[in-house]
C-alpha positions as a Markdown table, in Angstrom:
| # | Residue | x | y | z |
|---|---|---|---|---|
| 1 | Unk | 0.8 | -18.9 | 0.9 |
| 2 | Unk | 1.9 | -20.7 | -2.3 |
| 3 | Unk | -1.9 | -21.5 | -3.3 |
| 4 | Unk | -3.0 | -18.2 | -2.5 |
| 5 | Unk | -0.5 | -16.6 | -5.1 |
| 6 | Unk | -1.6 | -19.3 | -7.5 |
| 7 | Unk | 2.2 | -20.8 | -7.6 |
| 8 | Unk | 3.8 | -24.3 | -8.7 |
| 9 | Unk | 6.4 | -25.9 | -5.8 |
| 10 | Unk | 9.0 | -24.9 | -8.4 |
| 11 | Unk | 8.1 | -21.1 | -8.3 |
| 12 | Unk | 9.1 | -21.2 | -4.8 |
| 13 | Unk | 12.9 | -20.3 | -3.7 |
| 14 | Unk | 13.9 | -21.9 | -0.4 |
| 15 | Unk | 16.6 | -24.1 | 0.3 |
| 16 | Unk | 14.7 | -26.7 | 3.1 |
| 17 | Unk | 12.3 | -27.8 | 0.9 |
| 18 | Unk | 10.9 | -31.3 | 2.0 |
| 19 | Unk | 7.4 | -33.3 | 0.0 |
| 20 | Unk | 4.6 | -35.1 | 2.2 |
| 21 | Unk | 2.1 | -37.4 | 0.8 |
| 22 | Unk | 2.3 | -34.8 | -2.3 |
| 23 | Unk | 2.3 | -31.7 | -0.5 |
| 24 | Unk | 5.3 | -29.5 | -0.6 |
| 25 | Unk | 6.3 | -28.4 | 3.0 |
| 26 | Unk | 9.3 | -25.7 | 4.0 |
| 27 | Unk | 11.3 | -25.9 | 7.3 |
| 28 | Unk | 11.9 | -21.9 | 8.6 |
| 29 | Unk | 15.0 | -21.6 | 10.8 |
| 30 | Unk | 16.9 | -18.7 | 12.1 |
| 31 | Unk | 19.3 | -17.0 | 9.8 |
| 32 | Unk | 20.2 | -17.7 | 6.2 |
| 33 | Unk | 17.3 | -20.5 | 6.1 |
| 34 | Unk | 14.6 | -18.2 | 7.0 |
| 35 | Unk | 13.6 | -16.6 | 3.6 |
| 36 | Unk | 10.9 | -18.2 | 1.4 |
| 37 | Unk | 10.8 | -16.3 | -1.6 |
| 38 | Unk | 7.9 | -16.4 | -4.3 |
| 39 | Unk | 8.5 | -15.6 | -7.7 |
| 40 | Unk | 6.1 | -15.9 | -10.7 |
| 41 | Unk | 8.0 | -15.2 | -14.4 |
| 42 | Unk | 11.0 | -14.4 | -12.7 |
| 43 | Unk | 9.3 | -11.2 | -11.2 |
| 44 | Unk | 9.5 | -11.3 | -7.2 |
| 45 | Unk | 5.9 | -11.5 | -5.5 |
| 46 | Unk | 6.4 | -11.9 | -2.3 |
| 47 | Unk | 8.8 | -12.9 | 0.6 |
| 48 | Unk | 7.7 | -14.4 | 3.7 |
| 49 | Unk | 10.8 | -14.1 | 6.8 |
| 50 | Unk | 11.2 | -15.9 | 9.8 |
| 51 | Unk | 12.4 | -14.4 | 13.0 |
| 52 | Unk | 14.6 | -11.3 | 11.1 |
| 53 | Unk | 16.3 | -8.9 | 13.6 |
| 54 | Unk | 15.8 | -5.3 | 12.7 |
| 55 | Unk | 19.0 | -3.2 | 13.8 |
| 56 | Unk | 20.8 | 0.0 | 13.1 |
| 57 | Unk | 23.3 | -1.7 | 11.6 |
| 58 | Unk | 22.2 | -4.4 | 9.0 |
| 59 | Unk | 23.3 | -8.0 | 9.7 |
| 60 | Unk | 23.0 | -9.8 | 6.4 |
| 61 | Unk | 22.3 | -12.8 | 8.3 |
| 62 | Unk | 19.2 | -12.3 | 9.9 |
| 63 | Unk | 18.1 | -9.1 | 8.8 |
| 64 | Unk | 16.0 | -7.1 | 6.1 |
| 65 | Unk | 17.7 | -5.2 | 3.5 |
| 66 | Unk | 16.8 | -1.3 | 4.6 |
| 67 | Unk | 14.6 | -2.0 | 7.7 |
| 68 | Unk | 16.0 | -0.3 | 10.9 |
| 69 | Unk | 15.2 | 0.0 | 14.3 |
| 70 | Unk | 17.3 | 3.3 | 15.7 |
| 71 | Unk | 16.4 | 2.1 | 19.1 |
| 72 | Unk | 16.6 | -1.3 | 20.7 |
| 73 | Unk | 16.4 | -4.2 | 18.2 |
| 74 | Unk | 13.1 | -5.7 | 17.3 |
| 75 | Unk | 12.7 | -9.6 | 16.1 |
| 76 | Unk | 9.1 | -10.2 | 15.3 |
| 77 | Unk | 8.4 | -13.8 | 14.5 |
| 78 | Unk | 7.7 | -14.0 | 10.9 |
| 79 | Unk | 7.6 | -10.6 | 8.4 |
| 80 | Unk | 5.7 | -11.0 | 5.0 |
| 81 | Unk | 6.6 | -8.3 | 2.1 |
| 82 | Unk | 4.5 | -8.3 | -0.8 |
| 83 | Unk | 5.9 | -7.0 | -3.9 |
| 84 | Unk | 3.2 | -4.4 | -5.8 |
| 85 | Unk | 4.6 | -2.9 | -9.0 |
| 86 | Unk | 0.5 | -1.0 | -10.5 |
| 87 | Unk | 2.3 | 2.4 | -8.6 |
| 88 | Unk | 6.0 | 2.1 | -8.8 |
| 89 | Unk | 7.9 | -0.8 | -9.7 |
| 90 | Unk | 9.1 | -3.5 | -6.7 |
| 91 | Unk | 6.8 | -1.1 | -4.2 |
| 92 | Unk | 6.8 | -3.8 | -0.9 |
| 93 | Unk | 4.1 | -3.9 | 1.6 |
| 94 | Unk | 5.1 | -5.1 | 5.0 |
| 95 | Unk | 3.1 | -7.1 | 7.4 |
| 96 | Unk | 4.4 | -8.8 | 10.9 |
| 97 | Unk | 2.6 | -12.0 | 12.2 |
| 98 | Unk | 4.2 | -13.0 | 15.7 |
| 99 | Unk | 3.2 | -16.5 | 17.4 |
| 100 | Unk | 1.7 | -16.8 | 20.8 |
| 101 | Unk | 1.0 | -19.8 | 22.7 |
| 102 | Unk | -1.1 | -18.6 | 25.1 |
| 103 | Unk | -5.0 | -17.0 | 25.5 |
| 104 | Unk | -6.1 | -14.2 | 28.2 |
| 105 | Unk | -9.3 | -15.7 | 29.2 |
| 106 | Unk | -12.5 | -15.5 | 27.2 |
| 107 | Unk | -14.8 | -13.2 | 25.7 |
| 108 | Unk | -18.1 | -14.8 | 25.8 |
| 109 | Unk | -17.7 | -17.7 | 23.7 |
| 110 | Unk | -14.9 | -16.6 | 22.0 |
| 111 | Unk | -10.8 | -16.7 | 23.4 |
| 112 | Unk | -9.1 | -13.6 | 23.5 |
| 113 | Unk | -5.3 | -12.8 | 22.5 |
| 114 | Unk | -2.7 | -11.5 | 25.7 |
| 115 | Unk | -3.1 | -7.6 | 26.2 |
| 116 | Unk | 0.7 | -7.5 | 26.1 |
| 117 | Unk | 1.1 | -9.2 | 22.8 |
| 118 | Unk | -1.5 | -7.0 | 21.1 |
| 119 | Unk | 0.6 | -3.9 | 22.5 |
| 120 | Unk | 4.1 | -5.8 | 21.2 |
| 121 | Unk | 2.6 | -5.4 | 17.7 |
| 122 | Unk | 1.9 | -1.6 | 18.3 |
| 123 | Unk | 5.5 | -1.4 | 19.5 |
| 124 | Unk | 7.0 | -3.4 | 16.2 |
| 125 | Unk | 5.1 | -0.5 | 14.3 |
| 126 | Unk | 6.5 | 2.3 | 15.7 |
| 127 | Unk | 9.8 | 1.4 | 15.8 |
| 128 | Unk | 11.0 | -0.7 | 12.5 |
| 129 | Unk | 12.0 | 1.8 | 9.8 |
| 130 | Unk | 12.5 | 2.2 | 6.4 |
| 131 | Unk | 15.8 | 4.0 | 5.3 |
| 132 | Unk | 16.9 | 3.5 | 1.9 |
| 133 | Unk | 21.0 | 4.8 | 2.6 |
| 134 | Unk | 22.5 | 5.5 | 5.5 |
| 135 | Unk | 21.9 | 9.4 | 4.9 |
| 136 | Unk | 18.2 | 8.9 | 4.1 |
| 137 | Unk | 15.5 | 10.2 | 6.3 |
| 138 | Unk | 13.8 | 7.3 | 8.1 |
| 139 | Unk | 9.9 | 6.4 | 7.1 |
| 140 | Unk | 7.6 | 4.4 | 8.8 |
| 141 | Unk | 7.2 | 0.5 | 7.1 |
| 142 | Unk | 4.9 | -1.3 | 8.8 |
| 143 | Unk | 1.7 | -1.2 | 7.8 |
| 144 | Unk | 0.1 | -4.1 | 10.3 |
| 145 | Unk | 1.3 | -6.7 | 12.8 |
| 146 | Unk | -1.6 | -9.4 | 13.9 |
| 147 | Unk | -1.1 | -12.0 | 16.7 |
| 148 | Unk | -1.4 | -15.9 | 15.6 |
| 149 | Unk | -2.7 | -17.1 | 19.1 |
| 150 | Unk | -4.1 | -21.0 | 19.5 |
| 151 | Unk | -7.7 | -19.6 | 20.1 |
| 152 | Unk | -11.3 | -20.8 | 19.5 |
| 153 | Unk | -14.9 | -20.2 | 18.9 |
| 154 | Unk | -17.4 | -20.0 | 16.2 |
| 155 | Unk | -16.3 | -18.0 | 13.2 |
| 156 | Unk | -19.0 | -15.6 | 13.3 |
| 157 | Unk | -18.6 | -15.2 | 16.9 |
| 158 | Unk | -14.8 | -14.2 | 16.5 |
| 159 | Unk | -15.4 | -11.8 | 13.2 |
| 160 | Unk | -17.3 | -9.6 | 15.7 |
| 161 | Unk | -14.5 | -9.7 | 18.3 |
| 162 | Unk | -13.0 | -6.8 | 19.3 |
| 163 | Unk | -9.7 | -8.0 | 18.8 |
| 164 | Unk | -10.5 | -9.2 | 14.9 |
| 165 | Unk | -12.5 | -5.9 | 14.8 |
| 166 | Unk | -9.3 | -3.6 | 15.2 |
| 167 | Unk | -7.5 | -5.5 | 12.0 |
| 168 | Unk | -9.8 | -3.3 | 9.9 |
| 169 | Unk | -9.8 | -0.1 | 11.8 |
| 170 | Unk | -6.1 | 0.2 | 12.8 |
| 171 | Unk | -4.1 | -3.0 | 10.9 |
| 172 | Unk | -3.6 | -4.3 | 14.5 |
| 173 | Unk | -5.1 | -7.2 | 15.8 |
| 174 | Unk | -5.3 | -11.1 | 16.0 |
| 175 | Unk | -6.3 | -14.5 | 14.2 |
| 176 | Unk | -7.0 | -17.8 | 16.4 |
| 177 | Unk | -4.8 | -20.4 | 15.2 |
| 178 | Unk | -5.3 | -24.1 | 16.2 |
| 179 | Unk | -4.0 | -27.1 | 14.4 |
| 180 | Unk | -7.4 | -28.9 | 12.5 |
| 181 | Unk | -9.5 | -25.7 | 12.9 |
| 182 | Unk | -9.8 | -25.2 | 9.2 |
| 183 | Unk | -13.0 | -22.4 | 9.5 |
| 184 | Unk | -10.9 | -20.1 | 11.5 |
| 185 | Unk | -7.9 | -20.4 | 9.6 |
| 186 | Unk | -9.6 | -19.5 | 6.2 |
| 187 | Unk | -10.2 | -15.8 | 7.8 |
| 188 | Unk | -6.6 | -16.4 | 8.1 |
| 189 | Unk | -5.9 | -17.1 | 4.6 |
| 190 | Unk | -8.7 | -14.6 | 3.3 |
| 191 | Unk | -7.3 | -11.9 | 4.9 |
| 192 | Unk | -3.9 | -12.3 | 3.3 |
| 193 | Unk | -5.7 | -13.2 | 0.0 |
| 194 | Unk | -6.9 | -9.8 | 0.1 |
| 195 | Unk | -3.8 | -7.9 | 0.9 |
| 196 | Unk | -2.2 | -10.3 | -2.3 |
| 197 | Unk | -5.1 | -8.8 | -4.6 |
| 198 | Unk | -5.5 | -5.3 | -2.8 |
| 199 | Unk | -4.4 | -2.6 | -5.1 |
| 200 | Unk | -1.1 | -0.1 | -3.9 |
| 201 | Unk | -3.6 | 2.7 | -3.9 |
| 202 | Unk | -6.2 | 1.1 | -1.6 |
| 203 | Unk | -3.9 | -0.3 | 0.8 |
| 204 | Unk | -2.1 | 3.6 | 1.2 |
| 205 | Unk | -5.8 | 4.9 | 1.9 |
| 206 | Unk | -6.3 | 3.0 | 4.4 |
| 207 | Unk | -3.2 | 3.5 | 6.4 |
| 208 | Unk | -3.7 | 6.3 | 9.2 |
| 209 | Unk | -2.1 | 9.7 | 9.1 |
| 210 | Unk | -0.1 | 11.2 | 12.1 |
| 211 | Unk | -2.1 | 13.9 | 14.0 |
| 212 | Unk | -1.9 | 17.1 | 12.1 |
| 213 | Unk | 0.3 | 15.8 | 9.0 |
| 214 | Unk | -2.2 | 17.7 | 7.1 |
| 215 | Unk | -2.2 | 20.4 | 8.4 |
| 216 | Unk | 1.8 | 21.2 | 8.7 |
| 217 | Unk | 2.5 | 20.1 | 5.4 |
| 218 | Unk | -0.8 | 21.6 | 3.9 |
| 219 | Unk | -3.4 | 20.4 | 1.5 |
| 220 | Unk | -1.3 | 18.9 | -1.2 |
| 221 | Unk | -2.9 | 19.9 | -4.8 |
| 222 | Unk | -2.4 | 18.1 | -7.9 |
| 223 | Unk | -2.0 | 20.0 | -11.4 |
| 224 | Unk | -1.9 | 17.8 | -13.9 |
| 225 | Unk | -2.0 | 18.4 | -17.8 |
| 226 | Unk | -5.2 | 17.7 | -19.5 |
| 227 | Unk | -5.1 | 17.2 | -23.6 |
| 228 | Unk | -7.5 | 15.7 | -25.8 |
| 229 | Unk | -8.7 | 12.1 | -25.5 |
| 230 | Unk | -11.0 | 10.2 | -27.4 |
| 231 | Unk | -13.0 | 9.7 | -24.4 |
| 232 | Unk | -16.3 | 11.9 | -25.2 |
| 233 | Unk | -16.6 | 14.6 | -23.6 |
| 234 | Unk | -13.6 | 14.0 | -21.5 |
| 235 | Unk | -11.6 | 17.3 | -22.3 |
| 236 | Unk | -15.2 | 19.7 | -22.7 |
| 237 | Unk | -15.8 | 18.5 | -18.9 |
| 238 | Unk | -12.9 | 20.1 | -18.0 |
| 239 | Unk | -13.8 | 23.0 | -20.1 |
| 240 | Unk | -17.0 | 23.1 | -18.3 |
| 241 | Unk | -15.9 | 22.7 | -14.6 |
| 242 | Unk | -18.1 | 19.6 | -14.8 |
| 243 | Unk | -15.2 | 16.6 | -14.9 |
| 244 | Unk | -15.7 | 13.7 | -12.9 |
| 245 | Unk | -12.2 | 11.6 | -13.4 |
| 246 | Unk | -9.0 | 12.4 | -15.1 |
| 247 | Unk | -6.6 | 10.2 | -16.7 |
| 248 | Unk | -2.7 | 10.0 | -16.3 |
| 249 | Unk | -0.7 | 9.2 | -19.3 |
| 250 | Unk | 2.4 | 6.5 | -19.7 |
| 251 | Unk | 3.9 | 8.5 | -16.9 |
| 252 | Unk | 1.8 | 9.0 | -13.8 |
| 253 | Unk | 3.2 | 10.4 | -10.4 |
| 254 | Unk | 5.0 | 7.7 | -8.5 |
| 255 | Unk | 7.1 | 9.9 | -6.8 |
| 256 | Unk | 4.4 | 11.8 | -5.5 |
| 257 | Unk | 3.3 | 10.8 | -2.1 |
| 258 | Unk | -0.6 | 9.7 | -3.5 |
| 259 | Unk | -2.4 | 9.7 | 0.1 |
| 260 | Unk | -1.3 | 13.4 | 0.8 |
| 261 | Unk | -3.2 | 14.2 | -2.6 |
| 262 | Unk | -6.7 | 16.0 | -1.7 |
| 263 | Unk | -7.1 | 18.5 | -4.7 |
| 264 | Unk | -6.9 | 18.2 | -8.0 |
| 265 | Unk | -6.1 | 21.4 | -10.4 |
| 266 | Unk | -6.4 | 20.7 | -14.1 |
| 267 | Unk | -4.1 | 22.5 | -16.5 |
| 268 | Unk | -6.0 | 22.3 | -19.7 |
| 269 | Unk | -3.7 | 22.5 | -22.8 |
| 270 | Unk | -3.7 | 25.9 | -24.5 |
| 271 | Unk | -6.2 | 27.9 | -21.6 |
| 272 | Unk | -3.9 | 27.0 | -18.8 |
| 273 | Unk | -5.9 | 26.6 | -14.8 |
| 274 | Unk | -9.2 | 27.4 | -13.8 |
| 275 | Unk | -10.8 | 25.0 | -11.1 |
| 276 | Unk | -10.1 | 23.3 | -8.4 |
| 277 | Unk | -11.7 | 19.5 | -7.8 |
| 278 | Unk | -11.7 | 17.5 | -4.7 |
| 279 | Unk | -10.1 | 13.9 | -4.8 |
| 280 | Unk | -12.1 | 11.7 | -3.7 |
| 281 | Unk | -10.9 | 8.6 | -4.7 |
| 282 | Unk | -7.2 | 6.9 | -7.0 |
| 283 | Unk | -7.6 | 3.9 | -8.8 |
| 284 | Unk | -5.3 | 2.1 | -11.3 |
| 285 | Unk | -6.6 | 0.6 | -14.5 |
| 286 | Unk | -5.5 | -0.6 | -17.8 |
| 287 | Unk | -4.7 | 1.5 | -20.4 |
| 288 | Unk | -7.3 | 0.4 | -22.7 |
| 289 | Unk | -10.0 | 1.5 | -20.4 |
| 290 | Unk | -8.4 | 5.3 | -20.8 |
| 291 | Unk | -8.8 | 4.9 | -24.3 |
| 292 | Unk | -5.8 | 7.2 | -25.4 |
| 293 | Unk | -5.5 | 9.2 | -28.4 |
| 294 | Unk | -4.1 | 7.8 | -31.5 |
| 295 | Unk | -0.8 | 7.6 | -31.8 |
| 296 | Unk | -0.1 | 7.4 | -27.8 |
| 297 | Unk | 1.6 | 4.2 | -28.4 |
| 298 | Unk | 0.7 | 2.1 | -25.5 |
| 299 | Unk | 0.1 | -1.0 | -25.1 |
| 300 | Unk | -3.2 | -2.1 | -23.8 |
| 301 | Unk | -1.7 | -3.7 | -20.8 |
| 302 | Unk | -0.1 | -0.9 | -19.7 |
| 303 | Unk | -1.1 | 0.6 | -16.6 |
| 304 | Unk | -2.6 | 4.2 | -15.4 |
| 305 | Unk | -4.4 | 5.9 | -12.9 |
| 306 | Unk | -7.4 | 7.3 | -12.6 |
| 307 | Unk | -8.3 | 10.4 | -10.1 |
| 308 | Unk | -12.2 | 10.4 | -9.6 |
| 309 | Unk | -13.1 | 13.9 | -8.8 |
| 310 | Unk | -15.8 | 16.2 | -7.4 |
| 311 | Unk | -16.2 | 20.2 | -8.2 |
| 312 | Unk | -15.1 | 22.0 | -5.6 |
| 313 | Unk | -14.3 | 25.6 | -6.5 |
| 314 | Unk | -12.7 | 28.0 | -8.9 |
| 315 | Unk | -9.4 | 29.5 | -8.5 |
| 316 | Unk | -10.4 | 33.0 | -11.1 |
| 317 | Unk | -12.9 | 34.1 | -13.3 |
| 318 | Unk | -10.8 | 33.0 | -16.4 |
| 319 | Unk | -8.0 | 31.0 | -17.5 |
| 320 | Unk | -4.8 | 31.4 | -16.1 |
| 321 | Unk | -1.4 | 30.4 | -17.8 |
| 322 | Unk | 1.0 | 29.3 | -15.0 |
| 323 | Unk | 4.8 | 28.0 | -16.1 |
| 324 | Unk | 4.6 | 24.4 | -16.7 |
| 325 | Unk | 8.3 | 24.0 | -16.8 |
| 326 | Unk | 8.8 | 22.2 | -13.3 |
| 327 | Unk | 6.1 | 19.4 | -14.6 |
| 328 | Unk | 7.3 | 15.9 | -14.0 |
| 329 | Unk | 7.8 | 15.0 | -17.4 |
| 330 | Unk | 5.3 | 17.8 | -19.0 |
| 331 | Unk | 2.7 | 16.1 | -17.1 |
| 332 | Unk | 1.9 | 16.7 | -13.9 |
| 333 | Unk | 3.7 | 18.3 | -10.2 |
| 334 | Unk | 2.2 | 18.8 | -6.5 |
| 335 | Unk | 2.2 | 22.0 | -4.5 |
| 336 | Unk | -0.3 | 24.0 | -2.0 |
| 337 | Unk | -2.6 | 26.6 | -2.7 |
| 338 | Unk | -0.3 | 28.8 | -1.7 |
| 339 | Unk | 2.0 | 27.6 | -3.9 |
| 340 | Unk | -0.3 | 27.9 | -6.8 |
| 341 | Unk | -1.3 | 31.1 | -5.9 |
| 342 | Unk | 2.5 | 32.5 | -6.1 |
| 343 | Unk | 2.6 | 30.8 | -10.1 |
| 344 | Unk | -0.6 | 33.0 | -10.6 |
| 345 | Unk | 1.2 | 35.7 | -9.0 |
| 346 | Unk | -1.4 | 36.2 | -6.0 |
């Protein structure tokens, strides 16, 4: 894990820390010793957990600060957060990895995880929650659980498993894990390489919505404000119904939940809303790449998002002035059609 985040032995923060023939090595134990905690300029990365128990009731101990199971408790073997800050600052990513010593028989060439420990990490999923105070609604956390199991076979063979399949179609699945089998244990370390690099955005897209979410809660629309850039012909595109990204400023919607975003309605400054774009796809990228206006002030570094978009239809004729008062700071709010439609006074 250390190598992967590109990390000294010093940038790591665990108490049973032990050196090897140069190699840095960390005991995990039950309670307070479980934590290994990676930090990189005193900004938190990641946290790897050994054997935490998620309650109702926090126990400092053993537990994860605002992870709840309502039901019966839940102890997974090892929980890895990853800390993402390109969406909204200490944003964590949780992923369960839980040990089992044992195959179920063979698939081909290829050994095969236990049924019931592939339907364990289903179970973990549905019932470790997020609340953020004890009044808080509860959210769903988990975004994968994988089995560590000590099977074999050729790494191709196993890539086309179906149990190494399922880790990109439903973040469920497994990875064979025997001691000196170093090609199956870099898909291992690939995979969580790629969650480490992943961006916020990417990793929200992929996760699957409940039946029907959409549909009670509606298609979510976008309006965000659109002033001039130095981009050419960035603000004419919207003029024309012919845009094909906009660009947030300094302050981009981070309370907004991204994934429910399908539409995007542009509130041009001074005309007011015309069309409607579908959103097809959110990145983040630097603020240099937007290149601002003069006098935004940013620094180059600074991070924004990108909303690549597709025509879709227009609302009316002509412009329409809406009140722009409930923006998020003068920039941007969510809503439905419907909702759009009652500011046009449809």
């Amino acid at each position: 894990m250390r190598h992967l985040l590109g990390l000294n032995a010093d940038e790591v923060e665990h108490r049973n820390r032990t050196e090897l023939s140069g190699m840095f090595t960390w005991t995990l134990g039950k309670g307070g010793h479980s934590r290994i905690l990676f930090r990189k300029d005193d900004v938190e990365l990641a946290e790897l957990i050994y054997n935490p128990k998620h309650v109702e009731r926090e126990n400092d101990i053993v537990s994860i600060s605002y992870l709840v199971s309502p039901t019966v408790a839940q102890k997974p073997d090892i929980v890895l957060q990853l800390t993402k800050n390109d969406l909204s600052r200490g944003m964590k990513m949780t992923y369960l990895f839980d040990a089992k010593y044992r195959i179920d028989g063979k698939a081909g060439s290829v050994d095969i995880p236990p049924e019931d420990a592939i339907n364990q990490m289903h179970r973990y999923r549905d019932a470790i929650y997020y609340r953020e105070y004890d009044a808080a609604p509860l959210k769903k956390e988990v975004i994968g659980g994988y089995i560590l199991f000590p099977g074999g076979g050729e790494p191709a063979d196993v890539e086309v498993s179906k149990f190494y399949k399922t880790i990109g179609e439903v973040n469920i699945g497994a990875f064979p894990l025997r001691p000196n089998d170093g090609r199956n244990r870099r898909l291992l370390e690939d995979f969580i390489r790629s969650l480490i690099e992943r961006k916020s955005t990417e990793t929200i897209s992929q996760v699957i919505p409940q039946k029907g979410t959409f549909v009670e809660v509606g298609d979510r629309v976008l309006v965000g404000l659109v002033k001039p850039n130095s981009r050419r012909g960035y603000l004419d595109g919207f003029k024309d119904g012919k845009a094909v990204r906009y660009y947030t400023g300094s302050h981009f919607p981070t309370t907004i939940a991204l994934q429910d975003l399908h539409f995007f309605v542009p509130y041009v400054k001074g005309l007011g809303i015309r069309d409607v774009y579908e959103i097809t796809r959110i990145r983040t990228i630097a603020a240099s790449e937007v290149k601002q206006t003069e006098g935004d002030g940013a620094a180059v570094n600074d991070i924004r998002l990108t909303f690549e978009l597709k025509f879709s239809r227009r609302l009316s004729d002509g412009w329409q002035r809406i009140d722009t008062h409930g923006m998020i700071d003068y920039t941007f709010f969510d809503t439905t059609f419907e909702g759009i439609g009652q500011l046009m006074g449809l």
